[in-house]
N, C-alpha and C positions, 0 to 999 in steps of 0.2 A: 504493500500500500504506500509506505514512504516512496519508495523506488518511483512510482507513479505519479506522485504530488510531483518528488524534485523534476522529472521529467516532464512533466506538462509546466512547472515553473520556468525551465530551462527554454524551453519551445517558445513559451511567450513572451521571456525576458530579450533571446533573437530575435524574433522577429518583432519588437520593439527597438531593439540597437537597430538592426535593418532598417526600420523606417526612419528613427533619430538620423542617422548616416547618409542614406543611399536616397533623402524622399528629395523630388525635384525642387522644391523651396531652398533658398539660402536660411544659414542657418543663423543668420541675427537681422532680420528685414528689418526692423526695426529700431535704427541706428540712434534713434531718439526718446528709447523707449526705457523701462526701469534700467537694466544693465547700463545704458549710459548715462542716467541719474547717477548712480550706485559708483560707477565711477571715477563720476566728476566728483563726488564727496572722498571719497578714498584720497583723490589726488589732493584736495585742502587739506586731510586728518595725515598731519608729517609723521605719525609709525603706517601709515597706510599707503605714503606714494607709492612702493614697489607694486601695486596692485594694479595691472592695468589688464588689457583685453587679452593679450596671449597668455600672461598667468590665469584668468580665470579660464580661459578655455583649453588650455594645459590641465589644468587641477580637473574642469569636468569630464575631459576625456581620460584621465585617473579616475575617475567617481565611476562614470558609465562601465567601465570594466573588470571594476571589482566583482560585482555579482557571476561574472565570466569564468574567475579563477575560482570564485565559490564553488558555483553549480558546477562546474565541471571534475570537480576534486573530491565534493561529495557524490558525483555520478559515478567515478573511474575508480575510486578509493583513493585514499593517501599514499601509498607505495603507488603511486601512475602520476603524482602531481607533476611528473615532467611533460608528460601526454596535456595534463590539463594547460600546461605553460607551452605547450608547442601547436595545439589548439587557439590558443588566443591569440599568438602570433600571427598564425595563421588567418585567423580572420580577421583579424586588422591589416592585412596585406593585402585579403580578398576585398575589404573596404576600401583602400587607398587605391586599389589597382582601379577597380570600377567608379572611386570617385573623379579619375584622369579624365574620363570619357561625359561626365553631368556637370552641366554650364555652370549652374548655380554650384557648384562644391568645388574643393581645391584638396590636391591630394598635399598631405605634409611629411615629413619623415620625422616630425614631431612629434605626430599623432599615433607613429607605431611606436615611439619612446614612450609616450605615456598612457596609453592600451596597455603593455607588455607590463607596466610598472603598476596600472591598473591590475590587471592579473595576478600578476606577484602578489598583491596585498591581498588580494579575494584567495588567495591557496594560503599565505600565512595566518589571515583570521581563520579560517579551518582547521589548519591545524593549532593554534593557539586554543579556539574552542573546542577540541575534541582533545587534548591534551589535559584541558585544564576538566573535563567531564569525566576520564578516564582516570583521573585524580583522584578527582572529587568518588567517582567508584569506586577505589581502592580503600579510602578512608572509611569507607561509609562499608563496608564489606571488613575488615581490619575491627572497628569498634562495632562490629552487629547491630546498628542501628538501621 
C-alpha cells in the first residue's frame, strides 16, 4: 500500500516539474509582479542585497528537486541512492535539452547544478529520517517500551 501512495506521489510530483519546466509560458511574465516587489525590498534591507533574481531562482530550482531525491530513494531503497542521484540528473538534462528547442524557456547549466544539489538534499533528508526512525526503533525495542 505504501509502495502505491509513494508511487502515485512520485507520478504527480513529475509531471508537475514537467509542467513547472517544459509549459510554453515564461517562467516570471510578470516582471512587475510580487517577486519584483520582494526584490526591490531585499535590495534596500543591507543583510539582504545579495538576494536578487538568479539567487532566488537558483535556491527554487534547489527546492523543486528535493522531492526528486526523496521519492526516488524511498522508491529504489537507500542502498540504490546512486540510481536515485543519476535519475535526477538525468532529468534535469532531459529538461535543459528540451528547454533548447521552447521560445519562452532558456536552457542553463545552472539549472543542472542546482537540480543535482536539489537531489542531493531530497536522498540526504531520507536518509537522515530513516536513520534517525531506525534509532529511534532501536531504543524503543532496547527499553521494551
Amino acid at each position: 500500500m505504501a509502495r502505491r501512495v509513494l508511487t502515485l506521489l512520485a507520478a504527480v510530483y513529475l509531471l508537475a516539474v514537467a509542467w513547472i519546466t517544459l509549459n510554453p509560458f515564461p517562467p516570471d511574465p510578470h516582471r512587475n509582479g510580487m517577486l519584483t516587489s520582494l526584490l526591490a525590498l531585499f535590495a534596500e534591507t543591507p543583510l539582504l542585497t545579495w538576494v536578487d533574481y538568479d539567487v532566488v531562482e537558483f535556491s527554487a530550482n534547489i527546492l523543486l528537486f528535493v522531492p526528486m531525491g526523496a521519492l526516488l530513494t524511498l522508491l529504489l531503497g537507500r542502498e540504490r541512492w546512486w540510481l536515485a542521484l543519476a535519475l535526477g540528473v538525468m532529468a534535469t538534462l532531459t529538461i535543459e535539452f528540451v528547454q533548447l528547442f521552447l521560445p519562452a524557456r532558456f536552457s542553463d547549466a545552472r539549472d543542472l547544478l542546482a537540480n543535482t544539489l536539489g537531489t542531493l538534499v531530497g536522498i540526504a533528508i531520507v536518509f537522515a529520517v530513516t536513520a534517525a526512525a531506525a534509532a529511534r526503533g532501536r531504543r524503543t525495542a532496547a527499553t521494551g517500551s
